[in-house]
C-alpha positions, 0 to 999 in steps of 0.5 A: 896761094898754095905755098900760104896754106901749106902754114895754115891750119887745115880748114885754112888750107882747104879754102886757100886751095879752092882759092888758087883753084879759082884764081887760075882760072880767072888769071886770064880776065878781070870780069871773072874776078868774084870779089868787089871791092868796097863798093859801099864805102866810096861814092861812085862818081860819074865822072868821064875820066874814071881810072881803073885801080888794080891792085895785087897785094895780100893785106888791107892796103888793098881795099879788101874789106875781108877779115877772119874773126880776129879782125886780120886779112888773110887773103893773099891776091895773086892776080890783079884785082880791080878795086872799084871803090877807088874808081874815080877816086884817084887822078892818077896820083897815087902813092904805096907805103909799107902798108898803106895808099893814098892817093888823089881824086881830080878835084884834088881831095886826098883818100887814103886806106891800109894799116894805121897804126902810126895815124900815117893815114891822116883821119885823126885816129889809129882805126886801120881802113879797109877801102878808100877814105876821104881824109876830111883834115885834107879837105879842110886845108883845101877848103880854108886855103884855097887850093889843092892837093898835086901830089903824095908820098908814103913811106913805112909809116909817115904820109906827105902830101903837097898842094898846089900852093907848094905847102908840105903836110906830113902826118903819121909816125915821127921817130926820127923827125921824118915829119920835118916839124923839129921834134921827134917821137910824137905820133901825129895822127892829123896832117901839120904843115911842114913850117921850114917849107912854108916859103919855099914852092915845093914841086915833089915830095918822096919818103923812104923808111925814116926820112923825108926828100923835097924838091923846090922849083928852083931844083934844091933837095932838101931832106930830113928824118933818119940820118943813119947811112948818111941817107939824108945827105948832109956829110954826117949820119946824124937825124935831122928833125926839119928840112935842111938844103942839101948843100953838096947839090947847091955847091955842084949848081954853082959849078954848071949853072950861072947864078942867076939862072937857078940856085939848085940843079935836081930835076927829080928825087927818089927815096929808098928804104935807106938811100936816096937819089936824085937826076940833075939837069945834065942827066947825072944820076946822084945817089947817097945813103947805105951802099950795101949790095952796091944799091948806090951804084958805084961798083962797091958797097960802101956808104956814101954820106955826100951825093955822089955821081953814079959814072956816066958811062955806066948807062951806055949812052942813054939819059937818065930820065926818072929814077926809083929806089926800092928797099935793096935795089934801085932802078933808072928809065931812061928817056928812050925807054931802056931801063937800067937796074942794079943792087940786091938781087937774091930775088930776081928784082933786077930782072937779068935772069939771075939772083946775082948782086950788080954793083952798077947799073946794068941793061936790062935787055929783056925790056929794051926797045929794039926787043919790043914792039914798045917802050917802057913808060914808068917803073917802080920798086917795091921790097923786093919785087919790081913793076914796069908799064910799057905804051902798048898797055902791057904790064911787067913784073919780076922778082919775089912773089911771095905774096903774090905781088907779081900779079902772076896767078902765084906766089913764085918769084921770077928773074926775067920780066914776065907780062901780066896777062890780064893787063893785055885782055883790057886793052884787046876788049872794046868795051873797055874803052882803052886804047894804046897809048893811054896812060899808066901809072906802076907803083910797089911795096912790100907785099902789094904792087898797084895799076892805075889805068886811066880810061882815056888816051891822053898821049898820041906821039910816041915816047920812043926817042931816037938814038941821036937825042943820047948824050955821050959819056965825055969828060968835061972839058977843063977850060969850059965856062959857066956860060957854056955849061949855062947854055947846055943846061937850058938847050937841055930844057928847050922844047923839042923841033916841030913842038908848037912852042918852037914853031911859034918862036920861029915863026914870030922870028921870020916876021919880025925880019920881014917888017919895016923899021918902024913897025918893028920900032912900035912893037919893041915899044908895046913889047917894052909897055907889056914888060913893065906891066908884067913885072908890076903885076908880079911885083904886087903879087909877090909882095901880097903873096909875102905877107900872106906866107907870114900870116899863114906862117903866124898863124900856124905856130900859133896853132902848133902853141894852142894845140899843146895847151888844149892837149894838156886840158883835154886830160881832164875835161871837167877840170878845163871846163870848171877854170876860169879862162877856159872861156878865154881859150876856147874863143881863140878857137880850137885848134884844127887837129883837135876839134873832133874830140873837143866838140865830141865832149862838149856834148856828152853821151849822158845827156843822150842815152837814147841816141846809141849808135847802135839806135843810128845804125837802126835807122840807117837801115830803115831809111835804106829801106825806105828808098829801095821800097816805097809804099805809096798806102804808107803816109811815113813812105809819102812823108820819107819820099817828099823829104828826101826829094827836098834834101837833094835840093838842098845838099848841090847849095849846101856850101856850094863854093866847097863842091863837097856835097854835090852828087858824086863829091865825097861827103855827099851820101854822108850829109844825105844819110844823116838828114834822113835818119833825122827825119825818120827820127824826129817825124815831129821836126822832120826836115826843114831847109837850113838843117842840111849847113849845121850837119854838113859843119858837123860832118867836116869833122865827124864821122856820120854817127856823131854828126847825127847825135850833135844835129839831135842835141841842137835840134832839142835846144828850144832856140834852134827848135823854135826856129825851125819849127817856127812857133810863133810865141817862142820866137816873140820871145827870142827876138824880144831878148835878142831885141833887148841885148841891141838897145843896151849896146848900141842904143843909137843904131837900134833906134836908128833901125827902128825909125827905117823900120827894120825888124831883127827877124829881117836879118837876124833868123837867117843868121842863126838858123845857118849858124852863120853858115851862110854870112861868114867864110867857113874857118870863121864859122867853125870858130863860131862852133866852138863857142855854140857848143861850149858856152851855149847858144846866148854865143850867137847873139853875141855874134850878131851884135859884133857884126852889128858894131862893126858895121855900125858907123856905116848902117848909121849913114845909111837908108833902108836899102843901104843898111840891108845891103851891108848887112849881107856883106859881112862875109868880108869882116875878118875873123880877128876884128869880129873876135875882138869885137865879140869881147866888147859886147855885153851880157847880162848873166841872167841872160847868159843862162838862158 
């Protein structure tokens, strides 16, 4: 933009121009645009339901991969700017910090790209990320608990992020305890588990500058973090380092709700940089923190250390329907599309075609319905700017546009809503596949405002609601009840006239009223049998799901306890590794947030001097060749295309039950890569079937290059060589050890086998070439990992015969069928009980050192 390079130097000052030269004339079509961005970062997924992400926004949070020497962005994008590397990354959810995104793809995996100099980005590290990254940590949750991620949230410099199971995990910087993990100061650069939130089903997660809101089931808001203002709720302006219940809201519920219809009244939050707010079942709006600039809206600029209510009668009838709060300004969309702004206005951000200050809500007449052809369908607040979206595909923005946040083709700030021209092209273009009515999601920051466009129309009716479904601005009646005020609260939440559920309920009605006695007297009796099923149902697996929220609880802290031992050991690696419990310490598994850099330095770069990253990135290139150009005269082409074919069959059953390295996953390219630079390395080994589960384990924690050179390092130990090589006199041997080992330990069941005549190659190489990849859940097998690599492969002999004296009461008792069988159910053993029974078996040392 011109009024950027006004400040830079001169040759700065003639690429910026020829730059705003260009981009005016491309403000008018995305397919114009001259970049794409990071295209070979991201996988490009085949997904049907792929989203568009345009972004506009001067610095990395954009995905653009462009930088001057020193290592800076300093392109500035004044119009939209499709980011193809998150195209199908993202589900729509999808959230902007200060300067960084995250955001969700559809199989429920968290990506996320921007500055990082708080770890806010959850990789383990402070490496900053030019285009969407798969956080592998995320993934490990997914994998190990069963669910997925619904929702994240970003503030200045710390992410939340929830599952589908209702858990909270916080990462990044926690000055304040805006981590909700009861301390303050630590960086955290690895997701934790909020464990205060641990038994509470959690719906929605916001964060503002310093501090963090939630929003359970049940409608209680609990926040943490900064307290300054009184921007956390609790009456004081003290920090908070764990979640606490806002108690203000639990005392409001009390008075318009019957106790046991719910325990809390919000419906929704919202997190500004220094206030927050929240809309309760009734349609009030709540909002509490610093005042300044009446951000608060209650007509004067003083802080509020309580909730409280903004004056119905300020939104003229309409009901309130989400709220969004930007740094000095805060927003309310209303169900029938009106849209109210107040606070700072030096920009133009509030939108009524002045820089006045609005101490209360105000109509923003611009956007209203009866002036539109539409209704607007989401908003958010950025710094200092604002975004809205509208049904009919049109994008707004207004306010400070300095570093073209407005998508506007320049760094001007605008007072009135102005639609961004391109947004309207998309939906007039028909090879776009995008129609009226598809869905939208608007989010703003600081410098950068996000569109996501979803590539299929999922909404059909309307969202304009007439002007008979407002609520009125009355006061309420003194000698109401909670009976009443309960039965307002729930008619509120009933489904509209003509939805399927209402037409359902009533037709079921006007049957029941036209059948006889007795039939009604059976299907009360069914009714009544369905009922009591249901609530044992629900009795059982409340009671199952309590014990498993303390185990997971349990084991958590427990996590929390070894990572503050093992971060002290790590200072000194050779002095942890010459003490005499380090053994002990690294059986109870290493803690999750660390296993990169413990098994980094179990295998070090001395013992490895050829395997450089710059000899990685070497045969990266040459395998990138290899596929582009093969040579059907070169045997290496003929050897690289027939392995390659055979490690596509490999990687879709490779860990199938993760869905991690199917084509279009997000580690799928990785996995491949690293097998065939392998195979291009080591033409004597190549690649054989198994290989594919021992660098998928690696690359769940490490980046390609260190998978590649842990792969090597096990690859040139003479078991796992002599396996996958199949050399038949080092095998003989290995067997014979592994052979000797069972008869000294469990003497009976060895003869047991060898009179049903079973052979430990029938069970035992599949074990070991997986590292029981295949035999045992995943988190049980990064623990078998921890051992292989830190106290040697004589580890895994050790595992086998701990499965084997598990089972052994029930291989004894059984024929030849029966003991095969059980040994291929040892999936079901759990970790604890075969880590206990790993202590209980016997190595001599001489065999030990193999």
């Amino acid at each position: 933009s011109s009024s950027s390079s006004s400040s830079s130097s001169s040759s700065s000052s003639s690429s910026s121009s020829s730059s705003s030269s260009s981009s005016s004339s491309s403000s008018a079509s995305f397919g114009d645009v001259p970049r794409v961005l990071g295209e070979s970062e991201v996988t490009r997924s085949n997904h049907p339901e792929e989203d568009h992400r345009i972004t506009f926004n001067p610095r990395d949070e954009c995905g653009v991969d462009d930088e001057d020497e020193d290592g800076g962005d300093l392109h500035i994008q004044p119009i939209p700017t499709r980011l193809y590397a998150a195209d199908g990354v993202a589900s729509g959810q999808i959230a902007c910090g200060s300067q960084h995104l995250v955001c969700i793809d559809p199989q429920g995996d968290v990506y996320s790209w921007g500055w990082n100099w708080s770890g806010m980005l959850g990789h383990g590290d402070l490496k900053d990320r030019h285009s969407p990254t798969l956080v592998k940590a995320f993934k490990l949750v997914r994998t190990m608990r069963s669910t997925t991620f619904k929702q994240v949230a970003a503030g200045s410099d710390h992410t939340l992020a929830l599952t589908g199971h209702g858990d909270v995990y916080a990462v990044g910087g926690n000055p304040d305890g805006q981590l909700g993990l009861g301390e303050k100061g630590e960086v955290y650069a690895f997701p934790q588990l909020v464990p205060d939130l641990h038994r509470t089903s959690i719906v929605q997660v916001c964060c503002g500058g310093g501090h963090s809101l939630a929003l359970s089931n049940t409608g209680v808001v609990f926040s943490w973090g900064r307290g300054k203002n009184g921007r956390l709720g609790h009456g004081n302006t003290m920090n908070a380092s764990r979640p606490r219940p806002i108690r203000a809201l639990l005392s409001k519920s009390k008075q318009m709700l019957v106790k046991s219809a719910a325990s809390g009244i919000a419906l929704s939050i919202g997190c500004g940089w220094s206030h927050s707010m929240c809309i309760t079942i009734d349609g009030s709006v709540y909002t509490w923190g610093k005042g300044g600039d009446g951000i608060l809206g209650h007509g004067d600029e003083e802080d509020r250390l309580l909730p409280t209510a903004i004056e119905l009668a300020h939104f003229e009838g309409h009901r309130p329907r989400m709220v969004t709060a930007g740094y000095y300004h805060s927003a309310c969309l209303c169900i029938d599309g009106e849209v109210f702004t107040w606070g700072w206005g030096h920009h133009g951000q509030l939108g009524h075609g002045d820089t006045e200050t609005c101490l209360v809500p105000r109509r923003l007449e611009k956007l209203s319905p009866s002036r539109l052809s539409s209704v607007v369908i989401d908003i958010d607040c950025g710094g200092s700017h604002t975004v809205a979206a509208l049904e009919n595909g049109h994008v707004y923005t207004w306010g400070l546009g300095d570093s073209g946040q407005l998508g506007q083709s320049s760094n001007h700030s605008r007072a009135t809503p102005r639609p961004i021209e391109p947004f309207a092209s998309i939906y007039s273009d028909p090879e776009k596949h995008v129609s009226p009515g598809t869905p939208l999601k608007v989010l703003a920051s600081w410098w950068h405002s996000v569109v996501v466009i979803a590539e299929r129309p999922l909404v059909t009716e309307s969202r304009f609601v007439p002007s008979s479904h407002r609520i009125e601005p009355k006061p309420e009646p003194a000698n109401s009840s909670s009976e009443d005020l309960s039965q307002f609260a729930l008619s509120s939440m009933r489904p509209p006239r003509g939805s399927s559920l209402s037409s359902s309920t009533s037709s079921i009605s006007s049957s029941s009223s036209s059948s006889s006695q007795r039939k009604r007297s059976n299907s009360l009796l069914e009714g009544t049998r369905a009922a009591v099923d249901r609530v044992s149902e629900w009795f059982e697996n409340t009671v199952r799901d309590v014990f498993q929220v303390n185990n997971d609880l349990v084991d958590e802290v427990a996590e929390r306890q070894r990572e503050a031992v093992w971060r002290s050991s790590l200072a000194d690696w050779q002095a942890f590794l010459g003490r005499a419990r380090s053994q002990e310490e690294w059986r109870k598994g290493v803690p999750l947030s660390l296993r990169a850099q413990v098994w980094r330095l179990a295998v070090p770069y001395d013992s490895l001097r050829d395997l450089s990253r710059e000899h990685y990135v070497e045969m990266a290139a040459r395998v990138a060749r290899l596929r582009r150009q093969p040579d059907r005269n070169s045997e290496e082409s003929k050897t690289f295309q027939s392995t390659s074919r055979l490690i596509e069959v490999d990687l879709p059953r490779t860990f199938a039950h993760t869905n991690t390295f199917k084509p279009g996953q997000p580690l799928h390219a990785d996995l491949r890569t690293v097998l065939e630079v392998f195979s291009v390395h080591d033409p004597e080994l190549c690649y054989v079937q198994g290989m594919s589960y021992h660098a998928a384990v690696l690359l769940f924690y490490l980046e390609p290059y260190e998978s590649f050179r842990i792969l090597c390092a096990l690859m040139r130990r003479p078991l796992f060589r002599s396996l996958f090589m199949m050399e038949p006199k080092q095998l003989i041997r290995e067997l014979g050890r592994f052979d000797m080992l069972f008869r000294a330990n469990m003497p009976s069941l060895h003869t047991h086998f060898r009179r049903l005549e079973i052979s430990s190659e029938q069970y035992l190489l599949d074990w070991l070439m997986s590292v029981y990849s295949r035999a045992l859940p995943l988190r049980t097998c990064f623990r078998v990992w921890d051992c292989l690599l830190l106290e040697g492969d004589s580890f895994l002999y050790r595992v086998a015969l701990a499965l084997l004296y598990i089972k052994q009461k029930e291989l004894l008792l059984s024929s030849f069928e029966g003991c095969i069988d059980a040994l291929r159910s040892v999936k079901k053993i759990e970790e604890s009980v075969l880590f206990q029974a790993i202590e209980l078996i016997t190595i001599p040392d001489v065999v030990a050192d193999w």
